[in-house]
C-alpha positions, 0 to 999 in steps of 0.5 A: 514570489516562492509561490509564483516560481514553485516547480513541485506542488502537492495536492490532496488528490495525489495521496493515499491514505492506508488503512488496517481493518479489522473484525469487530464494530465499533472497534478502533485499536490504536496502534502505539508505534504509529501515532494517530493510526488504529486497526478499524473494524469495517465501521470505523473504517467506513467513518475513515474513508468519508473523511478522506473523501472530504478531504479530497484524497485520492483513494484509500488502500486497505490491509486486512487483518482476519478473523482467523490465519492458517497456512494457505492464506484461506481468508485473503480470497474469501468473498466473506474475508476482513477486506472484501467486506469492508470494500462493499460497505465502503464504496456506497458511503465513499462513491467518489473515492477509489478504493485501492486493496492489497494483494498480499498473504503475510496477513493472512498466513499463520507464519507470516510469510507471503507465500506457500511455505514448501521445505522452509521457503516460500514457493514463488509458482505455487504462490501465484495461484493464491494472489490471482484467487485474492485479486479477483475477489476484490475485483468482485467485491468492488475495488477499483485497483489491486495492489500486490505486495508479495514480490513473487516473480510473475504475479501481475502476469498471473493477476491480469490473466486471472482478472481477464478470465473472471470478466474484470479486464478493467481493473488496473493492477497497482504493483509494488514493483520496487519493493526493498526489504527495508528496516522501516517496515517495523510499525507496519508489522505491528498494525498489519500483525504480519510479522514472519514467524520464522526466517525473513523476507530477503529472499523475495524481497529486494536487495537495498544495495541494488538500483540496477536490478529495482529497475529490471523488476519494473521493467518485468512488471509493466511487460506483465500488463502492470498499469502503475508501478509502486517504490517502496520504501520512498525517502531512502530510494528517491534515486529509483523513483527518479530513474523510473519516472525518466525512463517509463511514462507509467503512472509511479507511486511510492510509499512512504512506509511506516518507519518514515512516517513514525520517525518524523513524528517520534522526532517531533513529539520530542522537539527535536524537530518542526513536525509539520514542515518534515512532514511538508518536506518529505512529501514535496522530496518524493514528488520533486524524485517523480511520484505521480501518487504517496501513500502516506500515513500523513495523508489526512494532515497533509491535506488538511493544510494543503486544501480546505476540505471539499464539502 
């Protein structure tokens, strides 16, 4: 009877599954304080994505951790770059899954930070030329929609007029509208090796005490040409992603970030907790707010009970 009468329903294909890639072959690093989870050189990573295809995910997004780092982000725009690579080998082996990018630089810069770095701060308008330059070289290695993380004011503006310039007007813009500057990024830090050198990311990242103000971010962002809109963290403001989905019709994703993840399973490697059910529970939460999409780190284990795999 609970079945017949379930309001909220999780499926395989409403989840995307994070991936971190890295130089090398046949490489996979575990990273410690996200168990199951590893930096994957582009074969793994291929090898990854296939299983996610079968498993009926819905797509895949990739961060990149490069060869080399430098002030000016030079490797997040490189046709040659960790990501742009490991878009082209992914998409002839993955064809029916999407494959999502971050358009970031805090990888890519050697002081952690996402942006231009001008008399110790970081430059939002300087900084908008380089997230354009990146987008539109994982546009042309293949990706299906880009994803900027960074929280420079007017970026999907500057991304959208860029794609639109370089004969890419269809590649939807996935953007991490909502973005708070949470405690629980700390595994991400580690697996992405995208720490800041110096400072924090407070000033561009949002206010965890502001509603108010998340909601005006998203306004601005879909104004922008914003095809999706992105709350991140998920679990401590399920409150934003339930007064978005009353209010706008765009499609709305939150991630369920690192921290969430690792301490469900921190909780239940001790015993404290029933692992499989939190997991369950926390994704059903984030669709009953109003997710359309998850990202999560629990993608491949939630669809493998949710769904046989599609073969």
């Amino acid at each position: 009877m609970r079945r017949l009468v379930r309001e909220t329903h999780l499926q395989p294909s409403q989840f995307i599954l994070p991936l971190f890639v890295c130089p090398g072959t046949g490489l996979r690093r575990e990273i410690a304080s996200m168990p199951g989870h590893a930096q994957l050189s582009v074969d793994e990573a291929v090898r990854e994505a296939a299983e996610a295809e079968r498993l009926g995910l819905g797509g895949v997004i990739l961060f990149g951790i490069p060869e080399k780092k430098d002030d000016n982000a030079t490797e997040a725009s490189s046709d040659g770059g960790i990501v742009q690579r490991a878009i082209r080998a992914i998409k002839p082996a993955a064809p029916s899954l999407l494959v999502i990018t971050d358009v970031c630089n805090c990888e890519y810069t050697s002081h952690g930070h996402c942006g231009k770095v001008v008399d110790g701060d970081v430059d939002n308008d300087a900084t908008l030329e380089w997230l354009a330059r990146a987008a539109v070289s994982h546009a042309r290695a293949g990706a299906d929609i880009v994803a900027p993380s960074d929280m420079m004011d007017g970026r999907v503006g500057a991304i959208r007029r860029a794609l639109d310039g370089e004969g890419f007007p269809n590649t939807p813009i996935l953007s991490y509208a909502a973005k708070f500057a949470s405690v629980f990024y700390g595994p991400f830090r580690d697996a992405a090796e995208s720490t800041p050198q110096f400072g924090d990311r407070r000033s561009y990242q949002m206010d965890p005490a502001n509603g108010r103000e998340a909601l005006r971010e998203i306004e601005l962002d879909l104004e922008e040409g914003a095809d999706m809109i992105m709350v991140k963290p998920a679990m401590p403001y399920l409150d934003i992603i339930r007064q978005a989905r009353d209010r706008w019709q765009a499609p709305i994703t939150a991630y369920q970030v690192s921290g969430e993840f690792s301490m469900i399973m921190a909780a239940a490697r001790n015993g404290w907790i029933d692992g499989q059910r939190a997991m369950l529970e926390s994704l059903t939460a984030i669709r009953r707010a109003g997710a359309s999409i998850t990202v999560t780190y629990f993608a491949k284990q939630a669809a493998a009970l949710l769904a046989p795999p599609v073969r």
